[in-house]
C-alpha positions as CSV (number, residue, x, y, z in Angstrom):
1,X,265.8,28.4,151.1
2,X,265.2,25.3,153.2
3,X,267.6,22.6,154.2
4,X,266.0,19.3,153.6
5,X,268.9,17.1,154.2
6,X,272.4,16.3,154.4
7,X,274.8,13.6,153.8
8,X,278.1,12.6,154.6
9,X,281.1,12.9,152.8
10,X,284.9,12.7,152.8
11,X,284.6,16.2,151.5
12,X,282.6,17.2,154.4
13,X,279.1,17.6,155.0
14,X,276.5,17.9,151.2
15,X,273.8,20.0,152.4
16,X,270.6,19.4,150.1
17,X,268.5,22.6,149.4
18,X,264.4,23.6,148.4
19,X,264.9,26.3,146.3
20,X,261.5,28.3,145.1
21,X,261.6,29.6,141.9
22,X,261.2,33.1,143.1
23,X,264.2,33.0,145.7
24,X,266.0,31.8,143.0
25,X,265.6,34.6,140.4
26,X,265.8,37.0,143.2
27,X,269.1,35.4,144.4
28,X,270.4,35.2,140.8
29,X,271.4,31.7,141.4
30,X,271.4,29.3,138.9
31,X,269.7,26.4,139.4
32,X,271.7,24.4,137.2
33,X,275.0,25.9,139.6
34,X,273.4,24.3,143.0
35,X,272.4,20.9,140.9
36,X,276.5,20.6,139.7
37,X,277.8,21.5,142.8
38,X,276.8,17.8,144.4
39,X,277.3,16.0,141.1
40,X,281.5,16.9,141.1
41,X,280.7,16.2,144.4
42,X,279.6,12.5,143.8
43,X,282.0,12.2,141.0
44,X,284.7,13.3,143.0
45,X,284.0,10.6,145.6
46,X,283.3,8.0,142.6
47,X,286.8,8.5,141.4
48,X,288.2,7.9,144.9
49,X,286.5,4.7,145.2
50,X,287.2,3.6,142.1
51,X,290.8,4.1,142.2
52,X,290.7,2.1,146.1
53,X,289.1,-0.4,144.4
54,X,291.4,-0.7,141.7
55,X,294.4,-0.3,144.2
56,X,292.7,-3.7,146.3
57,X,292.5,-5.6,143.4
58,X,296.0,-4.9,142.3
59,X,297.6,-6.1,145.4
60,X,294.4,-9.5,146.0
61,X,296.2,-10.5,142.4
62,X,299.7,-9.9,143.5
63,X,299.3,-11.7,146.1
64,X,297.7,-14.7,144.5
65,X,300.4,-14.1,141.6
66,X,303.3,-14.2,144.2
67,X,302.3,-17.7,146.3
68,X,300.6,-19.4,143.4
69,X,302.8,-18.9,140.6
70,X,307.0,-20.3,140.8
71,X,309.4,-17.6,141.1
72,X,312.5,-19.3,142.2
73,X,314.9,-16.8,141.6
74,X,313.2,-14.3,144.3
75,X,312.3,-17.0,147.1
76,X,313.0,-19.8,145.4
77,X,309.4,-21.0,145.7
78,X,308.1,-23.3,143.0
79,X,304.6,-21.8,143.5
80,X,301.4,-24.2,144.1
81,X,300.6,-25.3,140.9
82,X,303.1,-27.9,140.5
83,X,301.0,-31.5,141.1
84,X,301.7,-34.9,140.6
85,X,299.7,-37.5,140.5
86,X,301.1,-41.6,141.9
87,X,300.2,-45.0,142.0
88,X,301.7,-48.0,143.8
89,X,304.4,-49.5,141.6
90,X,303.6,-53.2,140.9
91,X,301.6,-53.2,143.6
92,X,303.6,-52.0,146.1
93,X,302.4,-50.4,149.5
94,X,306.0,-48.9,149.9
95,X,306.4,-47.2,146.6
96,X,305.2,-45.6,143.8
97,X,305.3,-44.0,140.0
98,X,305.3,-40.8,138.9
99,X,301.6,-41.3,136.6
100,X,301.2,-38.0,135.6
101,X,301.1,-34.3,136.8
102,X,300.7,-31.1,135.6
103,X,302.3,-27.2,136.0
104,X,300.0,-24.5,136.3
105,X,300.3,-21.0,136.1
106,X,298.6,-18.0,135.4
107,X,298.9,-14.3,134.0
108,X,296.5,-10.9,134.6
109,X,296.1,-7.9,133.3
110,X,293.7,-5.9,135.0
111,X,290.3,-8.5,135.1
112,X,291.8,-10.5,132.1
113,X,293.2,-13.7,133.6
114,X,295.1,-16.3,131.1
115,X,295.1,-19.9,133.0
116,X,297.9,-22.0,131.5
117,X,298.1,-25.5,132.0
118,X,301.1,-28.2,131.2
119,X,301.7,-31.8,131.8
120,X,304.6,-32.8,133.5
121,X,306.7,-34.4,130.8
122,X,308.6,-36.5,133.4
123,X,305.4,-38.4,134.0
124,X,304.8,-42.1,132.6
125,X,301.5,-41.0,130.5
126,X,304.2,-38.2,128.9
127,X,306.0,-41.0,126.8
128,X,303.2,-41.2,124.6
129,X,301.4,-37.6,124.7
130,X,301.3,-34.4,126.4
131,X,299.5,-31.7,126.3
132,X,298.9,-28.0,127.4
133,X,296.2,-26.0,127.8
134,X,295.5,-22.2,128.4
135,X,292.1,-20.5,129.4
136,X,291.7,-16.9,128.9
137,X,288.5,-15.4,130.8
138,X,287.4,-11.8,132.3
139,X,287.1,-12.1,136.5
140,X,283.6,-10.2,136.1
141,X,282.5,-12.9,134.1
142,X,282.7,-15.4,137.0
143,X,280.2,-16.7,139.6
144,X,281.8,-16.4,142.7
145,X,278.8,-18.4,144.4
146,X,280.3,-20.7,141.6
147,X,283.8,-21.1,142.9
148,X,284.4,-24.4,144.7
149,X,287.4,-26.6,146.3
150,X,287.7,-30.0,146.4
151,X,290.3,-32.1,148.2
152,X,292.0,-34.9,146.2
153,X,294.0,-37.8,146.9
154,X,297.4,-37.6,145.0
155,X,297.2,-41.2,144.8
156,X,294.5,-41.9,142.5
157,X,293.7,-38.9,142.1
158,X,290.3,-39.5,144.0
159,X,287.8,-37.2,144.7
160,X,288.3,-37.2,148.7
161,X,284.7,-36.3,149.3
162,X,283.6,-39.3,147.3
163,X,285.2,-41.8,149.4
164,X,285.0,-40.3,153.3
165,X,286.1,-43.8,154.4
166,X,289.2,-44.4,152.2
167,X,292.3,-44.2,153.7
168,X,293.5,-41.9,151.3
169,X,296.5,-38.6,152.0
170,X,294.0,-35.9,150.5
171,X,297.1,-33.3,149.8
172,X,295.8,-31.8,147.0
173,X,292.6,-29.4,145.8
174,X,290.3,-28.7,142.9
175,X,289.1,-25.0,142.7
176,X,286.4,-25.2,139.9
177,X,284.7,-22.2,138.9
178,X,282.0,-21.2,136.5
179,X,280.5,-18.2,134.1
180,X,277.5,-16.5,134.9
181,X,275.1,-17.6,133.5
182,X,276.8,-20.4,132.8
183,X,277.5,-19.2,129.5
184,X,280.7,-20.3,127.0
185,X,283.4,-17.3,127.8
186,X,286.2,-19.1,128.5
187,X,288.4,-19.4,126.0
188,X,290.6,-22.8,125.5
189,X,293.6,-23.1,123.4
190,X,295.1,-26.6,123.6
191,X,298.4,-28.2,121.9
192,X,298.6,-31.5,121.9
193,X,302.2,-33.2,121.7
194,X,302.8,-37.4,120.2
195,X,306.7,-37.7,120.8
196,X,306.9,-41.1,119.5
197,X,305.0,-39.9,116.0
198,X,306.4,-37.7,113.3
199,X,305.2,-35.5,110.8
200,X,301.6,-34.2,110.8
201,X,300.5,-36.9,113.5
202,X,303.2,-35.7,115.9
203,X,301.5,-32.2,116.8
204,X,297.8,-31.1,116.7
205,X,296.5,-27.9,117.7
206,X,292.8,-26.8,118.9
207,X,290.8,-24.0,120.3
208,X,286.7,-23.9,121.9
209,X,284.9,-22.2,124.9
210,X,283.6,-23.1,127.9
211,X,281.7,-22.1,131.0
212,X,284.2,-24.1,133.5
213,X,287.7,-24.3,134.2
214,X,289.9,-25.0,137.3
215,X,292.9,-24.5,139.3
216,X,294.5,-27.1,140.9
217,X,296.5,-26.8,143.9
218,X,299.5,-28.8,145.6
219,X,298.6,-27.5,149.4
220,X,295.2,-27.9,151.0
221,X,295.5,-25.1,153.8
222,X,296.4,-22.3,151.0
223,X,293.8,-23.7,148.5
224,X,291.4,-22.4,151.3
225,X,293.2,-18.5,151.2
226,X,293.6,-18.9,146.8
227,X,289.8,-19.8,146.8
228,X,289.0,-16.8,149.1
229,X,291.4,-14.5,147.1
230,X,289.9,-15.5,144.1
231,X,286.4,-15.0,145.3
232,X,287.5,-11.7,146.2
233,X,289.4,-10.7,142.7
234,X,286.0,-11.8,140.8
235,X,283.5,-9.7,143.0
236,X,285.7,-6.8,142.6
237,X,285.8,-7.1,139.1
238,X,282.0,-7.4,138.6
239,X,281.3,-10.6,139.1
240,X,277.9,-11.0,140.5
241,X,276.0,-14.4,141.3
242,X,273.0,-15.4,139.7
243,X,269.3,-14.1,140.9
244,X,268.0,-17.3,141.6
């Protein structure tokens, strides 16, 4: 019997053995005994990483659950989906109206994530229509090389990037994220609300896929931590980038 390696493990050291088939027979082991020994071995260790793994993601998506989402009745946060979107009221430097804005929040289980979006119905655009939307997607479907901010003006709502020389307060961000490859596995559900129509024309109802959806954010500086926690979430859920 000849050692002919060894590896490291939190079980100790795995020595790997050259077994002749004569030695064997002679020793009355069972070759099929030494060959299980490292597989429970490897399995063993498998199982510990998984359940790390599974224990990191739990507390990335807690974490991203307990900042992003409102909970006002433990800390009286209001989360950092809320966003609202101005213009200058008859043409007013000194103030503004309420256009529109929206309320995002979002639920998991496991690598399922459910996205739900719904417009502010105190805004001006929401005395003709609202809307809400939800996205349902698995994290291990997403690109993370895919996942991107950008910073938006809340008055506007221009892209900040676009216009470097504006003077513009670029409070808010855009995390946009996509499938790999690309492909339609987000699901969309949206209900649409008319309050000023009745009957059929007052509600309408649709669903469809696709390969992009995003987050918006009401804080610049913890967009930047969301993004990296989200990164995070998708590649420990699978989520690989594409080969090229």
């Amino acid at each position: 019997m000849v050692i002919i390696g060894k590896l490291s493990s939190a079980l100790g050291p795995i020595y790997l053995f050259q077994i002749g088939e004569g030695l064997a027979m002679r020793s009355g082991l069972s070759l099929k005994l030494l060959v299980g020994i490292p597989i429970a071995l490897i399995a063993t260790l498998s199982s510990a990483q998984q359940r790390t793994s599974d224990s990191e993601l739990s507390d990335t998506l807690s974490w991203m659950d307990n900042t992003y989402n409102p909970h006002p009745d433990v800390s009286g946060a209001y989360g950092h989906g809320r966003t609202g979107w101005y213009a200058p009221k008859n043409g007013s430097v000194h103030e503004e109206v309420f256009v529109s804005g929206s309320n995002e929040t979002f639920t998991y289980d496991g690598c399922q994530m459910t996205l739900r979006v719904e417009d502010d119905r105190a805004a001006e655009t929401s005395k003709e229509v609202y809307v809400s939307f939800s996205y349902s997607f698995n994290l291990g479907y997403i690109n993370p090389q895919s996942i991107r901010m950008t910073t938006i003006s809340h008055t506007g709502v221009l892209n900040c990037r676009a216009f470097p020389g504006a003077d513009m307060d670029c409070d808010h961000a855009e995390m946009a994220f996509k499938t790999r490859p690309e492909a339609p596995l987000i699901d969309i559900y949206s209900n649409t609300i008319y309050p000023k129509l009745e009957g059929s024309d007052h509600e309408s109802k649709s669903s469809s896929k696709a390969n992009t959806a995003y987050f918006m954010v009401n804080d610049v500086e913890y967009a930047k931590r969301f993004m990296k926690a989200f990164r995070h979430a998708v590649e420990l859920c699978g989520g690989k980038p594409e080969p090229f």
